[in-house]
VMD Tcl script that draws the C-alpha trace (Angstrom):
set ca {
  {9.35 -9.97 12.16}
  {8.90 -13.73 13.82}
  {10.65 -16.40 13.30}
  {8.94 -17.89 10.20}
  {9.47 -14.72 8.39}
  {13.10 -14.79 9.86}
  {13.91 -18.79 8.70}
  {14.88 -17.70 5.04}
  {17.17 -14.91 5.59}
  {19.42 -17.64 7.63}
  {21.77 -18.39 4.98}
  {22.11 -14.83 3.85}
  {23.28 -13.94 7.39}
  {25.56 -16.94 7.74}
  {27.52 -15.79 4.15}
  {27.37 -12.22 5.54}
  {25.17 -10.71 3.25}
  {22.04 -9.77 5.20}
  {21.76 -5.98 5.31}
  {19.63 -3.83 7.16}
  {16.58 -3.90 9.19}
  {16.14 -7.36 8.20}
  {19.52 -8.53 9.86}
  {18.81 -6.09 13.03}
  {15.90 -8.17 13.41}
  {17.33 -11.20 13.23}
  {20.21 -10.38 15.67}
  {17.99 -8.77 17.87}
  {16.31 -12.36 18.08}
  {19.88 -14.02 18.14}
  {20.44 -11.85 21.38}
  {17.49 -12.75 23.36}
  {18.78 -16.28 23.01}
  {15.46 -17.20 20.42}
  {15.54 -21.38 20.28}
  {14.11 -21.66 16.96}
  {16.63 -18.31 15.12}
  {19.74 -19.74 16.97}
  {19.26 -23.07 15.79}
  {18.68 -22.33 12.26}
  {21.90 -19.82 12.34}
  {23.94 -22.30 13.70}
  {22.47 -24.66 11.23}
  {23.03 -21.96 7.97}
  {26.77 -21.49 9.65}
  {27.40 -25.43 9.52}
  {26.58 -25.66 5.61}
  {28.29 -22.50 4.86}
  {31.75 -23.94 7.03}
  {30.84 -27.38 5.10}
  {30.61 -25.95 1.64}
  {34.41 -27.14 1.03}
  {34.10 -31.00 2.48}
  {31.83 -31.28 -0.21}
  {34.21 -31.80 -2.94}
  {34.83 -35.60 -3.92}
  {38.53 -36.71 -2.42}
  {41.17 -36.48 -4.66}
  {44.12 -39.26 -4.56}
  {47.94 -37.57 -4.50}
  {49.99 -37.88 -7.43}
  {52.14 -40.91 -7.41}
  {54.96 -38.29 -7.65}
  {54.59 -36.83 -4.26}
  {56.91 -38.99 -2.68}
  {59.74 -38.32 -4.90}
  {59.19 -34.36 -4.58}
  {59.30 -34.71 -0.88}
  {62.76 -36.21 -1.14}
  {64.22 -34.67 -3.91}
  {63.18 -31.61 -1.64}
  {65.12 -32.66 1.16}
  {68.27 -33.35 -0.57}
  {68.28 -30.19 -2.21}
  {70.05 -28.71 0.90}
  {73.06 -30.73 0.15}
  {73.54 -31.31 -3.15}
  {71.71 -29.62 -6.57}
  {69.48 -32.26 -7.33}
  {69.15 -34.48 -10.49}
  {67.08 -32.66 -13.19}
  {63.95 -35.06 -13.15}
  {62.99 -35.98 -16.93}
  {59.66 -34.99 -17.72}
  {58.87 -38.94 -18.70}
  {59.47 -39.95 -14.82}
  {56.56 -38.11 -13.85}
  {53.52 -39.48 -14.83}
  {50.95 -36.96 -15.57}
  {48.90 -36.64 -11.93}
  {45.00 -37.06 -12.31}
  {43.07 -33.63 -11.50}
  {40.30 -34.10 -9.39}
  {36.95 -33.98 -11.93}
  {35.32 -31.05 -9.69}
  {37.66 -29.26 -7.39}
  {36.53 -28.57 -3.55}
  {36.56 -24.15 -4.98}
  {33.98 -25.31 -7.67}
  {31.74 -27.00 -4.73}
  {31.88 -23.81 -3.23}
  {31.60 -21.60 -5.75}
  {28.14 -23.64 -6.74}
  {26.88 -23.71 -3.31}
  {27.30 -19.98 -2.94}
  {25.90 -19.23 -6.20}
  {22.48 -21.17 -5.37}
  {22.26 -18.88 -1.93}
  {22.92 -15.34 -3.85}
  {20.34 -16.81 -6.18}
  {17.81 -17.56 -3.56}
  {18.50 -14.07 -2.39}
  {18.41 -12.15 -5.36}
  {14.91 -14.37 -6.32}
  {13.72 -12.92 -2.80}
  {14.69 -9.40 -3.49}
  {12.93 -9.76 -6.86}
  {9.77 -10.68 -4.72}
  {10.08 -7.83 -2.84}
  {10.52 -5.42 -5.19}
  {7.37 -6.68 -7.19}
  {5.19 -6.40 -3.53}
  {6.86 -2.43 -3.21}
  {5.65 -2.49 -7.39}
  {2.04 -3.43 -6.58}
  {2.04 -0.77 -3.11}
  {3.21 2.01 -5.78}
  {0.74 1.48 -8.10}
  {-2.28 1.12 -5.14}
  {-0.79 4.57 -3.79}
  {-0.75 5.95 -7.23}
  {-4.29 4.80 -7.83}
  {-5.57 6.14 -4.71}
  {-3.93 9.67 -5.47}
  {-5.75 9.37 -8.71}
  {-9.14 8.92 -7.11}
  {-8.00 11.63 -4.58}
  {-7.66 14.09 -7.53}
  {-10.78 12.91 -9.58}
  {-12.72 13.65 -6.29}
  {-10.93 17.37 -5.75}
  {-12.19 18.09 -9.37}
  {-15.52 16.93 -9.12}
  {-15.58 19.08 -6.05}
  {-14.06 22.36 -7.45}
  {-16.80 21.33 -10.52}
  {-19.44 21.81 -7.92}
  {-18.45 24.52 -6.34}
  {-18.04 26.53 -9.96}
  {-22.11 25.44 -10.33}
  {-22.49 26.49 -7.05}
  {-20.87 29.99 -7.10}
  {-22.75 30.55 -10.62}
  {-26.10 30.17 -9.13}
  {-25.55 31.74 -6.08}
  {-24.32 35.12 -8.46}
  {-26.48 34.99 -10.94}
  {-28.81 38.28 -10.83}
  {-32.02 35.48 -11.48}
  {-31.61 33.77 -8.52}
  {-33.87 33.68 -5.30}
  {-31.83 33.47 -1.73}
  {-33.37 31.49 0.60}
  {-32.58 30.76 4.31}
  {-33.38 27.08 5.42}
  {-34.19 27.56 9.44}
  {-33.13 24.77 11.66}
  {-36.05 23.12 13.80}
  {-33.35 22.42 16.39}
  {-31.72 25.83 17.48}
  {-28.43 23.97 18.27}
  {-28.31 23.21 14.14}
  {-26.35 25.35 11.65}
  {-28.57 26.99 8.84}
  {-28.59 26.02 5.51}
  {-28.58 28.62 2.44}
  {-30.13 28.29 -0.78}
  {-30.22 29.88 -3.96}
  {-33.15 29.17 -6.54}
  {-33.10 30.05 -9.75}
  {-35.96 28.85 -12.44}
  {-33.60 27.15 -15.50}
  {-29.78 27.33 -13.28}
  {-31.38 24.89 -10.32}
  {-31.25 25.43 -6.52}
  {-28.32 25.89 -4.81}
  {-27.38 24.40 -1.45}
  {-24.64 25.01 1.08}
  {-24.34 24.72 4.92}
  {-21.12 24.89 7.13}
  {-20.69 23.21 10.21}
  {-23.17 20.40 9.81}
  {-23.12 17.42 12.48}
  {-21.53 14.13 11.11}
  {-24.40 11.31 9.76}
  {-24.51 7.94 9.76}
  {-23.93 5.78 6.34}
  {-27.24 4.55 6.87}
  {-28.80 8.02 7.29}
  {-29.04 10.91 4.39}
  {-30.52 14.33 4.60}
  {-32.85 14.84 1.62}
  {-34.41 18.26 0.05}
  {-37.78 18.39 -0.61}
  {-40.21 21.34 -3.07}
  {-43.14 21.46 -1.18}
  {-45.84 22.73 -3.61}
  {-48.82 25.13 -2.94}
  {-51.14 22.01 -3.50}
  {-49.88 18.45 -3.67}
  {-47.04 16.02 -1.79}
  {-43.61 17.20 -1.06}
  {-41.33 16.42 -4.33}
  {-38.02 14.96 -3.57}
  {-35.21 17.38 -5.36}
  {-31.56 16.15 -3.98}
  {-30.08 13.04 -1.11}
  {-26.71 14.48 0.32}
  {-24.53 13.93 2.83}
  {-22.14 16.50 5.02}
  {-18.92 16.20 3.56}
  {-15.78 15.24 6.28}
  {-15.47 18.48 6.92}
  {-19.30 19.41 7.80}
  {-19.76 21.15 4.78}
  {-22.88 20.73 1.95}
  {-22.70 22.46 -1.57}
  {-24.56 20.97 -4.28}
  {-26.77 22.35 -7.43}
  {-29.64 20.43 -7.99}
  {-32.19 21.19 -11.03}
  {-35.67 22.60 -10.47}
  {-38.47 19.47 -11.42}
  {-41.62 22.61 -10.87}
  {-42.14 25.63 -11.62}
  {-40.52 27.89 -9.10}
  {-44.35 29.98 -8.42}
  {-45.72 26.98 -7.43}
  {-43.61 26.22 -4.95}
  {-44.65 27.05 -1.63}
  {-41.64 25.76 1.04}
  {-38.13 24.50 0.53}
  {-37.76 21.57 3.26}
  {-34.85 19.27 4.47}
  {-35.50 16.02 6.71}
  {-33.12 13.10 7.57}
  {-34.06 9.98 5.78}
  {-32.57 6.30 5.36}
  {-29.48 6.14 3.29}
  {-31.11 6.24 -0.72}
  {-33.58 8.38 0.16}
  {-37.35 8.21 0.08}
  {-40.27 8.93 -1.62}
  {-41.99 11.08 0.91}
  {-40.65 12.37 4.00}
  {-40.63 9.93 6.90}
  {-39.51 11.97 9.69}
  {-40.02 15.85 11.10}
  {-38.72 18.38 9.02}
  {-35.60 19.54 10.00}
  {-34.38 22.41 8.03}
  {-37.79 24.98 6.42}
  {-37.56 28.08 4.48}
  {-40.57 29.84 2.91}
  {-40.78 30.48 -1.17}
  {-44.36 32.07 -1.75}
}
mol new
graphics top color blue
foreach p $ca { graphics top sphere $p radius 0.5 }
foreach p [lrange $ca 0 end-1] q [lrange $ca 1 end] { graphics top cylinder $p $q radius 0.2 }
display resetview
């Protein structure tokens, strides 16, 4: 912590209520002699040792003199019962020096407990970001088990054509897919090199006659890993190659670079 965070917790310190790492902190800047923390200690300590001076002064009962005497004579003779009439009632002070005090302290432990309240609601709002981030962290492990069920259903069902997608570069994991006519095509792939955000790999039908249809944009997961089901836009005898290139992130609507990935149909 610097100093500016340090300047509020000066009082608390100087009434000996600062506890834990924050008051290491600020000793730990009290030892290395810091100009600005020692003077605003020193400061905190002088209102704190002041708190009683700040009482209005109170006149002594007109009395006092007597007392004093009376007092002194008592050694050598009982003294004289003094009526209650010949002391006149002595004036208490309006707001005693304890009740200065008391007030003074009262506004620091309220300036504390006002910055305790402050931090609790900051360690509030860091639960609840936590708690929504596990939440998105468990929406995404169920839309992944969710693909991986699609995935494991196509790849077992007896309908389904397995494919092997080759890679063009020898260094390149293959890819595996699984076509079936209604179910969709299958894809998954271990190992796969990390990709840009601004890169995607896309998977292409490549009819007996026509362009190359677009079927699915994905990305390697963190891990390397592709599985994904995507549905079948031909009919599967007309298509004559399954193909993957690498495209700009979205996609595009023909393939603008070498194919990277090829396996035959019919």
């Amino acid at each position: 912590m610097d100093c500016e965070q340090l300047a509020p917790l000066y009082e608390e310190y100087a009434l000996g209520i600062l506890e834990g790492a924050e008051r290491d902190e600020l000793e730990a800047h009290l030892a290395r002699a810091c100009p600005k923390c020692t003077a605003g200690v020193a400061k905190a300590r002088g209102v704190v040792a002041q708190l009683a001076l700040m009482a209005p002064d109170a006149q002594p009962a007109a009395t006092l003199r007597t007392k004093i005497r009376d007092a002194a004579r008592s050694s050598a003779a009982p003294a004289r019962p003094v009526a209650q009439r010949d002391i006149p009632a002595a004036k208490r002070p309006m707001f005693p020096a304890w009740a200065w005090a008391a007030a003074a302290a009262l506004a620091l432990l309220t300036g504390y407990s006002i910055r305790q309240m402050e931090i609790q609601t900051t360690q509030l709002a860091e639960l609840r970001r936590e708690m929504n981030l596990a939440t998105a962290q468990s929406k995404a492990l169920q839309n992944r088990l969710d693909q991986d069920r699609k995935v494991a259903s196509v790849m077992m069902s007896p309908g389904s054509m397995p494919l092997k997608l080759m890679p063009m570069d020898k260094k390149m994991p293959m890819v595996h897919a699984y076509l079936h006519p209604h179910m969709g095509v299958a894809i998954t792939a271990d190992e796969m090199p990390s990709m840009p955000e601004a890169r995607t790999l896309q998977l292409w039908f490549v009819p007996k006659k026509g362009k190359p249809m677009s079927v699915a944009v994905f990305h390697p997961d963190a891990q390397g890993e592709i599985a994904l089901v995507a549905p079948v836009n031909m009919p599967v005898n007309e298509i004559a190659e399954l193909e993957i290139t690498e495209e700009p992130a979205g996609g595009s609507p023909q393939p603008t670079s070498p194919i990277a990935w090829m396996a035959q149909v019919n």
